[in-house]
Every structure is written in structure tokens, then in C-alpha cells.
C-alpha positions in Angstrom: -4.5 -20.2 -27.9 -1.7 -21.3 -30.1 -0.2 -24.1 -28.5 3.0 -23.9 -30.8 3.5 -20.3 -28.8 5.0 -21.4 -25.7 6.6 -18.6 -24.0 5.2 -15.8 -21.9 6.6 -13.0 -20.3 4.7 -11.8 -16.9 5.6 -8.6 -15.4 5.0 -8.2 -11.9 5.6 -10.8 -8.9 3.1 -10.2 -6.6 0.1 -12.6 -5.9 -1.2 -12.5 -9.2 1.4 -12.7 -11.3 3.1 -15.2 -8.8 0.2 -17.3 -9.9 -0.1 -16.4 -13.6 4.0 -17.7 -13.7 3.1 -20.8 -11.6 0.1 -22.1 -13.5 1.1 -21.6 -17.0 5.1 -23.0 -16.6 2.7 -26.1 -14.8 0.7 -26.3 -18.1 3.8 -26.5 -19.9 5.0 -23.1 -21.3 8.3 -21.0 -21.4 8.1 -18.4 -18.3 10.0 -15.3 -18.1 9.1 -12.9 -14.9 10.0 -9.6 -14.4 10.1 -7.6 -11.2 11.1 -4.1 -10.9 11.9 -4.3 -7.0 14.7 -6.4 -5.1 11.9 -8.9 -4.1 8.5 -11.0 -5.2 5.4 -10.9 -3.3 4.4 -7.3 -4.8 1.7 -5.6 -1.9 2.7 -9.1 0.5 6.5 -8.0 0.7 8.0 -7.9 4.4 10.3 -5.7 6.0 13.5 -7.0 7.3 16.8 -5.8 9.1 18.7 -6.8 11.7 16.3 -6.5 14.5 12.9 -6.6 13.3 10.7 -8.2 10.0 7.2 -8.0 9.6 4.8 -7.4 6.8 4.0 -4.0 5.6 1.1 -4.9 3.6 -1.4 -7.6 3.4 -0.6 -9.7 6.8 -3.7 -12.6 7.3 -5.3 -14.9 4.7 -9.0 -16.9 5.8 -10.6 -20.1 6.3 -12.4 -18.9 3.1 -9.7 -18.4 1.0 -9.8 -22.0 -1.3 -7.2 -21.0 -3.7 -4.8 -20.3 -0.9 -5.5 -23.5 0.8 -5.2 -25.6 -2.1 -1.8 -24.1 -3.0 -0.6 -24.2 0.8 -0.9 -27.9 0.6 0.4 -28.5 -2.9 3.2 -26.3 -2.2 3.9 -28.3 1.0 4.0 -25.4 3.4 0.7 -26.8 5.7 3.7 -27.0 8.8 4.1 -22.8 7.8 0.5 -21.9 8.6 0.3 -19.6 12.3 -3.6 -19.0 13.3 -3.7 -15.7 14.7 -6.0 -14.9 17.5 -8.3 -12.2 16.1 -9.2 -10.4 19.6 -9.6 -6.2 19.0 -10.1 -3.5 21.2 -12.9 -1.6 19.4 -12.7 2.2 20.0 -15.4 4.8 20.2 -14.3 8.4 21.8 -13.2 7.6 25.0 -14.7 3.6 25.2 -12.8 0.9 24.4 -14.7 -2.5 24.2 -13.1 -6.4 23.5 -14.6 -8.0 20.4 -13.0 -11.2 19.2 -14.0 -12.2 15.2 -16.3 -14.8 15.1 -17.4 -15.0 18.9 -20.7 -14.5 19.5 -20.4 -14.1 23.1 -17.8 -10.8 22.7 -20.5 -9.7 19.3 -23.3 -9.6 22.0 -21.8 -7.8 24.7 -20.6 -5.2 23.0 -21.4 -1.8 24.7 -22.2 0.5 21.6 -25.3 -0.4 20.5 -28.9 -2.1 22.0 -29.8 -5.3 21.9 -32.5 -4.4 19.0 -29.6 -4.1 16.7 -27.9 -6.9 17.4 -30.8 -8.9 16.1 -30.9 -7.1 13.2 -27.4 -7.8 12.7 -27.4 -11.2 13.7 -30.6 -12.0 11.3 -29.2 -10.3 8.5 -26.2 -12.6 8.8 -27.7 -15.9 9.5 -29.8 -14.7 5.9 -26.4 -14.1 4.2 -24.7 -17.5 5.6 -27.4 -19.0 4.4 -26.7 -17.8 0.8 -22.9 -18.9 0.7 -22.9 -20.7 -2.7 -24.5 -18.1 -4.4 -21.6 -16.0 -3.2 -18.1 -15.9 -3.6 -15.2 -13.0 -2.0 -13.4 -13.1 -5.3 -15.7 -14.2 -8.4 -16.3 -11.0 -10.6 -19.2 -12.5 -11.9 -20.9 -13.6 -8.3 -19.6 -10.3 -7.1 -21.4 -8.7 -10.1 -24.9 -9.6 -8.7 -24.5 -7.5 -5.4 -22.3 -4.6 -6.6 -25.7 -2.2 -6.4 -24.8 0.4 -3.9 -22.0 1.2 -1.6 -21.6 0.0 1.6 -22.4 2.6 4.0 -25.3 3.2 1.9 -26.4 -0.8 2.2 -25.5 -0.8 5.7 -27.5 1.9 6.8 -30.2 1.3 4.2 -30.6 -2.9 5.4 -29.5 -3.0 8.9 -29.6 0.3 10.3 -27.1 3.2 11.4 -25.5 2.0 14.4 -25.0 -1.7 12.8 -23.2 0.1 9.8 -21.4 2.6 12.0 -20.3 0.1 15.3 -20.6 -3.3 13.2 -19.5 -2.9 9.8 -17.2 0.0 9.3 -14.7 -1.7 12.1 -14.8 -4.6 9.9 -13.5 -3.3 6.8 -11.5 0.3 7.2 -9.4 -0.7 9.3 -7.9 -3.5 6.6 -8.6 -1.7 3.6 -8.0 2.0 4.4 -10.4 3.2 2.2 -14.2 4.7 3.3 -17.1 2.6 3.4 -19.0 5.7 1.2 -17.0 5.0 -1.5 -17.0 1.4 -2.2 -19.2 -1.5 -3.4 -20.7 -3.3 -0.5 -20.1 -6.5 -2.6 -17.7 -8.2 -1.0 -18.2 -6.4 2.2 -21.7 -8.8 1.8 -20.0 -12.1 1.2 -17.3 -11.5 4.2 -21.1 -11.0 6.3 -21.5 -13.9 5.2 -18.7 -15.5 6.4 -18.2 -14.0 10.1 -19.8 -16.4 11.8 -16.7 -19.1 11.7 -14.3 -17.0 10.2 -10.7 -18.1 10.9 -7.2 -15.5 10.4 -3.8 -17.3 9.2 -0.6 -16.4 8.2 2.9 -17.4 7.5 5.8 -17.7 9.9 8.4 -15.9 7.4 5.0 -14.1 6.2 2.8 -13.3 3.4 5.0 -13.1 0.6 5.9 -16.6 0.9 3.0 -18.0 -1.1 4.9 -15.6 -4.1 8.2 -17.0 -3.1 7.1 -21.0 -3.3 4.6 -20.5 -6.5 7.9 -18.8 -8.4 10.3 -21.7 -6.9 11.2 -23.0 -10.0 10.4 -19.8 -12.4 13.1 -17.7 -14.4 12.9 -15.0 -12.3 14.7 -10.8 -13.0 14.6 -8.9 -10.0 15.5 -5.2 -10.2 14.1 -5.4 -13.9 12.4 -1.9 -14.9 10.3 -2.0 -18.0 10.7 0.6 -20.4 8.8 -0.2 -23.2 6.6 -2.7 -24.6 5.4 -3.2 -28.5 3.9 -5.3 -30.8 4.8 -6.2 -34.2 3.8 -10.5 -34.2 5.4 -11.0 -30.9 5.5 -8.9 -28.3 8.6 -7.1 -27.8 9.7 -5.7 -23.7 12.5 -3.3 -23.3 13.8 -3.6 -19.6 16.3 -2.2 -17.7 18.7 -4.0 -14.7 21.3 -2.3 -12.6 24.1 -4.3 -15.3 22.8 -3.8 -18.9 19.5 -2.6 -20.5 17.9 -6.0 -22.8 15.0 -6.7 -25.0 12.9 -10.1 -24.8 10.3 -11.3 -27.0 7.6 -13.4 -26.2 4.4 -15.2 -27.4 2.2 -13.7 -24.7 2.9 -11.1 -22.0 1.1 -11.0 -18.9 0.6 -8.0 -17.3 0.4 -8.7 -13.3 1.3 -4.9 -12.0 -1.3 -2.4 -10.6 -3.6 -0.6 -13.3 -1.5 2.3 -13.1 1.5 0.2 -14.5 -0.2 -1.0 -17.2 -1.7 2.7 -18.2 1.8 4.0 -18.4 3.4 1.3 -20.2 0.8 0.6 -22.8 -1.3 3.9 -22.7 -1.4 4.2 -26.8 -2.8 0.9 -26.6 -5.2 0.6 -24.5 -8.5 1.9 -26.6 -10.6 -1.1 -26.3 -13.3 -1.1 -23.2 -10.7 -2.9 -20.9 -8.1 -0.4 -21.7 -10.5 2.3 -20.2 -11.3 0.6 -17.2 -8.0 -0.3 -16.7 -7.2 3.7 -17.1 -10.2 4.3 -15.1 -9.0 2.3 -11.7 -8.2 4.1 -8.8 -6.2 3.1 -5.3 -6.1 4.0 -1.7 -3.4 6.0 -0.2 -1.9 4.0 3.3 1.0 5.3 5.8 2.3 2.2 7.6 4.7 3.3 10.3 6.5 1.0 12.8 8.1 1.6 15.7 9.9 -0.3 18.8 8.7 0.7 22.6 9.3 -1.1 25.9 7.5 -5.0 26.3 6.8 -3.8 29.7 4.7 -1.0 28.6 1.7 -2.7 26.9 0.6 -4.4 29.9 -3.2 -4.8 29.5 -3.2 -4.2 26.2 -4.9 -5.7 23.2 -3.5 -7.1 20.1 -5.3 -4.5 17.8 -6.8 -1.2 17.8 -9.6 -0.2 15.6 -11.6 2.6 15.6 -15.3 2.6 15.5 -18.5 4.5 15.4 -19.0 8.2 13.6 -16.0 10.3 15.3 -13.4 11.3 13.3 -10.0 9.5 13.3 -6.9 9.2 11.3 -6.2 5.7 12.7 -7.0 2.7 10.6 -5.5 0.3 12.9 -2.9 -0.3 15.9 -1.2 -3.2 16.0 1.1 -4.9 18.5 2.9 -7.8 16.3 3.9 -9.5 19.7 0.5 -9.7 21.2 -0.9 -10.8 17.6 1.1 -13.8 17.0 5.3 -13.6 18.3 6.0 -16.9 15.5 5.5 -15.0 12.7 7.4 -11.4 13.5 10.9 -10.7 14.4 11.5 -8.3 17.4 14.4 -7.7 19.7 14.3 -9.2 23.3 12.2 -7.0 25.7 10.7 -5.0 22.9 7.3 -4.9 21.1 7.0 -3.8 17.9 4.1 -1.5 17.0 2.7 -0.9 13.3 0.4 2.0 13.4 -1.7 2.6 9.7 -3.3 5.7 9.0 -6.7 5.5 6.6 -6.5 7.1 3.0 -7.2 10.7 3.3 -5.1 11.6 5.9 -2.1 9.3 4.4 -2.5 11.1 1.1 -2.7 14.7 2.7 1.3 13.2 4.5 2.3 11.8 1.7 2.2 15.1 -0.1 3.2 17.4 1.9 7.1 18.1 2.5 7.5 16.7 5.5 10.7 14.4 6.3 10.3 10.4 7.3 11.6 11.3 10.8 9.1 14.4 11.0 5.8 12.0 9.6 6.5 9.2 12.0 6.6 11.5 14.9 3.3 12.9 13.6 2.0 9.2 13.5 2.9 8.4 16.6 1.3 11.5 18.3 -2.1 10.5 16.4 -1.7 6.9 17.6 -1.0 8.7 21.6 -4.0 10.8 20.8 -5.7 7.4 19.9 -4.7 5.4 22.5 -3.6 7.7 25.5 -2.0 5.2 27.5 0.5 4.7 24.6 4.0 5.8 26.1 5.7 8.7 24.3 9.1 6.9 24.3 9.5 5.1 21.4 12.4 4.0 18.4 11.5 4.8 14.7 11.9 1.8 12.9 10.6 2.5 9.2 7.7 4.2 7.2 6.1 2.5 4.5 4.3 5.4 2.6 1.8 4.0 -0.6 -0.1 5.7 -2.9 -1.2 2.7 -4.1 -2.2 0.6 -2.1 -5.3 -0.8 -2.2 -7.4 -0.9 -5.7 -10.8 1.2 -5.2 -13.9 -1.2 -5.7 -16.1 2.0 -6.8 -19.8 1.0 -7.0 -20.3 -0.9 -10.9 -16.3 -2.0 -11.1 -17.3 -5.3 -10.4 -20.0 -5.5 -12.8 -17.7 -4.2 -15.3 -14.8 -6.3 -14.6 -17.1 -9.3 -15.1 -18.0 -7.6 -18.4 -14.7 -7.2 -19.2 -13.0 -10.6 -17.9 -12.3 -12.5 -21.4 -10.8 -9.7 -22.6 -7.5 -9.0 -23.7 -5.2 -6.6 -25.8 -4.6 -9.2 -28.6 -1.3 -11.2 -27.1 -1.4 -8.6 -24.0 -3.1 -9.9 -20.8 -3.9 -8.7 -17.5 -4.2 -10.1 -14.0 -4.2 -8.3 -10.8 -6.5 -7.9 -7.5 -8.3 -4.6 -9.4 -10.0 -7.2 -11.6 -10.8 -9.4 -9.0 -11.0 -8.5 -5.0 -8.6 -6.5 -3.4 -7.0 -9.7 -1.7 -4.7 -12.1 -1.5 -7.2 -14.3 -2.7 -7.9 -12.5 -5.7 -4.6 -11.8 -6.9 -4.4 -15.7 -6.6 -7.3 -16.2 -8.3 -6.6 -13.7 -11.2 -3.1 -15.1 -12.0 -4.8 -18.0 -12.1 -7.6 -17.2 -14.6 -5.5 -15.4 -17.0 -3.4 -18.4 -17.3 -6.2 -20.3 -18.1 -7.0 -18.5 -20.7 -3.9 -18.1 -22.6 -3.7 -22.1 -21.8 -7.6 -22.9 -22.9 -7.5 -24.8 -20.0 -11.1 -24.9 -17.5 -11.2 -24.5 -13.6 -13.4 -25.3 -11.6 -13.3 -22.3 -9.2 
């Protein structure tokens, strides 16, 4: 690029763009950000009142998240960093069993499926470890190699139907929302790969502080709504604020909000092969409801709920932020705050019906008693999170397209966001930080 043309505009302070902002002011150009809500950290925003905060949407990072690390320590927040104990109750009808991620005691006594299996599972794992430098959880082009099928049908197809049905499904829906028939087993593969010391972390004030410290010293608009974006030389963004309505222009713009954003903003333009995949991208519908009940009541519980095997649920996940990790929550004295997430058909079917907030999280809650029938009745509504967007879907072939696609741009126009990468917090990191090195010409190394 043109080093004379220093200034860039990003819009969107999530992950990615959080990183886009942070690497480019580092390399020495003009950064402008704007955010349409009151807050950065996009998908990683918290909620907070007077009683309770916690995250609504990604909550963990990994041991195998290098970006992350490397910025946790250059960023000097190493004394931030909670390990979360990763011990689930796995549900199947009536059965509930203990697993803990990454134990190989708790993988082999689990009560759904025969020892045969297991063997299976634990070969075709030791074969993936094995493999870990060919593979990467966020690399488009390393994901490319592997994005062949979806992953119940590579599941099913490799291992066998239990493993796919008891093993792998609990290991991906209930984080993700979306089904395991309609995704790319890609980076299903490389987190395989990785269970056998996998390691969960988070934040005490949680995850959207690696947003908050990678913008630290960025020019920052909150409540900013773009209206309109053109090109004649520059690039030219109408915004509005809640005080006045302004236009900006920059050298580059950088375009760090989900694919859905982008199509809106810039649908005339977007007629080369990344505008159509970028129009093409798709994302998972999540309910996230949270509620307050009696400490007293969860004796003998488990920190998480999943569901497992091939019944039929609504539930995603229970959670019971207390039992998970009490440092990085806030909770009144005497209560425990439960999050209960619902998968992505029966959220969307919610989400568009007419139903109130107070009607839904009565619903919820009912599911979640159905779920888990020694879940009291008596409970306080806290808050509703209700997304139609909140994963990006990795159909079967996205990858391989997105690695296709992943030196393009729209002229001075960029893009960076987990739907070109892995739907993480990793790869929002990770795309931020390749798009700036491309408007930079500057090389990384991972």
C-alpha cells in the first residue's frame, strides 16, 4: 500500500476489528473506530447492572489460542487470566454422566457408549494430535485442506455413530448453537486434535477485555451508526451519534462488522467474488437467558449442562456461573446465577414469534426444568439476550473459499471478521490482524 495514506477508518469494535485498530495505529497509521453500540467487544460484550455481570456471548478462550496469548502478555493482563474448570454433566434422556475436558479417566468411564468406541475415538485422536502442525483452528488456508464434508457426516463416516452422536456433537453444539449436519468438520478436526490437553481461560471483568485493552489508546465513537459509505479517491462514511450526524474520510476503511453489515452498507458494491461470498454468509440464531435462583438449591450440581446423544432438545447448554468460576462473574450474596442457551432452530422459531421477554424467559426456563428436572421452579428473570446473528455458519466449502478469497479487497475497502476466519475469538483476532497486514505490507508469521 501507499505509505503516504495513513489513516483508516474501521467500523466495528469487536475482536477483529479491535485488532485491525490495534495493529495498524502500532505500524504507524491514523485510526478512526466506529461502533454503533454503547460498548467495544462486539459478540464478547458483558452484561452488567447492579447485581449481576457476566458474558452473553463468547465466555472461554484455549491453551491453543497463540494470538490471544501473545497479546495477553504484551498487553500486560497475564494477572487477569481465571482457568475455568471444564467439568460437564453430559445428558442423554434420563442419564446424566460427569465428563471433565481433557481427562482421560472421566472420557473412559463414560456410560453411553462401549469400550469398542472409545478406541476408535481415542486412535483417531492420538492420529489427529499427531498432525498438529499441519493444522491450525483459525488458518483459512490449513482449514481449507479438511473442509470436505460436514461433520456429522465425517463423524459418523470415520469414527462411527455413537462417537459422533455421544463424543462429538457434545463438543461443539453446545458452544456454537448451530447443527453438526450443517457445518464443515474442519475445525471441528483440529479442536480433535487438541482435546487431549486442552485448557479453558477467561477474564475476571470478561471477554471483551482483550477489545477494551487492544483499543486503549485508539480514537474511539461509540453509539456511531453508519449510514453511508462511497468512494470517489477516498473513501467517504456518513455516520450518525445521538448529538449530530458527520462525514469522515479516510485512506482505507476496514470493515470489521458481521457479513450482513457489510451487505447492507455496501450492497451496490460488492460484485466482485468476495462481495458474493460476503452476501452469501449465513449465521446461527441463539437465546441466552439468565436468571437468579436460590445458592442453596444447586447442591450436587455440575457447572454445565450439555445435552448429548440423538434425542431431541432445545437446550444448547446450562450453566451455573458460580460453580464455573465465581472470580470472573458478579452475583448477589446467596444467589447463583444461571444462563440457559437454546440451539438455533428453536431460538429462531422464539425469536419470531410475538411473544413478550417476560413470556420467552418463562418458556426457557420451563425447557431448561424439562431438561434438568431437579431445577427449582422459583426463579428471578434477569435479562434475555436474543441474536439472530450470532454465530457465522461454516457451510461445507466456506473455508476453501475464504482462503480463495483472502487477498482480496473492494479497492480501498477491507474486510475482517470471524466469517473469514473461525468463528472464535481467535479468529476475529487473527483476521484483524491479517487485514492490517495487508493494508500495512507488513508479514506475520502466524
Amino acid at each position: 500500500m501507499n505509505k503516504a495514506e495513513k489513516n483508516v477508518v474501521v467500523i466495528g469494535a469487536g475482536p477483529a476489528g479491535a485488532a485491525a485498530a490495534y495493529y495498524l495505529q502500532k505500524d504507524g497509521y491514523e485510526v478512526t473506530v466506529l461502533e454503533k453500540e454503547s460498548f467495544v467487544g462486539g459478540r464478547t460484550h458483558g452484561y452488567e447492572n447492579e447485581q449481576v455481570r457476566f458474558d452473553t456471548g463468547a465466555s472461554f478462550f484455549t491453551n491453543f489460542y497463540p494470538l490471544l496469548k501473545e497479546l495477553v502478555k504484551k498487553l500486560e493482563i497475564e494477572d487477569e487470566v481465571i482457568e475455568l474448570e471444564r467439568r460437564v454433566g453430559l445428558k442423554y434422556n434420563e442419564q446424566i454422566a460427569e465428563f471433565k475436558f481433557g481427562s482421560f479417566r472421566s472420557f473412559w468411564n463414560l456410560p453411553f457408549i462401549e469400550a469398542r468406541d472409545k478406541w476408535i475415538m481415542l486412535w483417531n485422536t492420538i492420529k489427529l494430535s499427531l498432525q498438529r502442525g499441519k493444522l491450525d483452528l483459525v488458518s483459512p488456508d490449513k482449514l481449507a485442506a479438511i473442509d470436505d464434508e460436514s461433520i456429522a457426516d465425517w463423524a459418523t463416516n470415520s469414527m462411527s455413530y455413537k462417537i459422533y452422536h455421544f463424543l462429538i456433537k457434545p463438543g461443539v453444539e453446545p458452544f456454537w448453537y448451530f447443527s453438526c449436519e450443517d457445518v464443515s468438520r474442519a475445525m471441528t478436526t483440529v479442536l480433535q486434535a487438541r482435546a487431549a490437553d486442552a485448557k479453558f481461560y477467561t477474564f475476571k471483568h470478561g471477554m471483551a477485555r482483550i477489545s477494551e485493552k487492544l483499543l486503549e489508546n485508539c480514537k474511539v465513537h461509540l453509539n456511531a451508526n453508519v449510514n453511508a459509505i462511497s468512494v470517489n479517491g477516498n473513501v467517504e462514511i456518513n455516520y450518525s451519534t445521538k448529538e449530530k450526524t458527520e462525514k469522515i474520510k479516510t485512506d482505507y476503511l476496514v470493515m470489521a462488522t458481521p457479513a450482513t453489515v457489510s451487505s447492507k452498507l455496501l450492497n451496490s458494491q460488492l460484485n466482485n467474488p468476495l462481495g458474493t461470498f460476503i452476501k452469501s454468509q449465513k449465521y446461527v440464531h441463539n437465546i441466552h437467558a439468565a436468571y437468579l435462583i436460590d445458592e442453596g438449591e444447586i447442591s450436587g450440581f455440575h457447572a454445565y449442562y450439555y445435552p448429548c446423544g440423538d434425542w431431541n432438545t432445545p437446550i444448547g447448554a446450562i450453566v451455573f456461573h458460580k460453580l464455573k468460576c465465581p472470580e470472573s462473574i458478579k452475583a448477589p450474596h446467596g444467589k447463583e446465577l444461571v444462563s440457559i442457551y437454546l440451539l438455533d432452530e428453536p431460538s429462531k422459531a422464539i425469536i419470531n414469534s410475538n411473544k413478550n421477554d417476560h413470556e420467552i424467559m418463562n418458556e426457557v426456563w420451563e425447557m431448561a426444568c424439562d431438561f434438568l428436572p431437579k431445577l427449582t421452579k422459583i426463579k428471578e428473570n434477569v435479562t434475555i439476550i436474543k441474536r439472530r446473528e450470532a454465530i457465522p455458519l461454516h457451510e461445507v466449502g466456506r473455508y476453501k473459499q475464504a482462503n480463495q478469497l483472502k487477498n482480496e479487497s473492494l479497492g480501498k475497502i477491507f474486510f475482517t471478521g470471524d466469517y473469514l476466519s473461525c468463528a472464535t475469538v481467535e479468529g476475529g483476532l487473527r483476521s484483524g490482524r491479517w487485514v492490517a497486514s495487508k493494508i500495512s505490507n507488513k508479514e506475520i508469521t502466524f
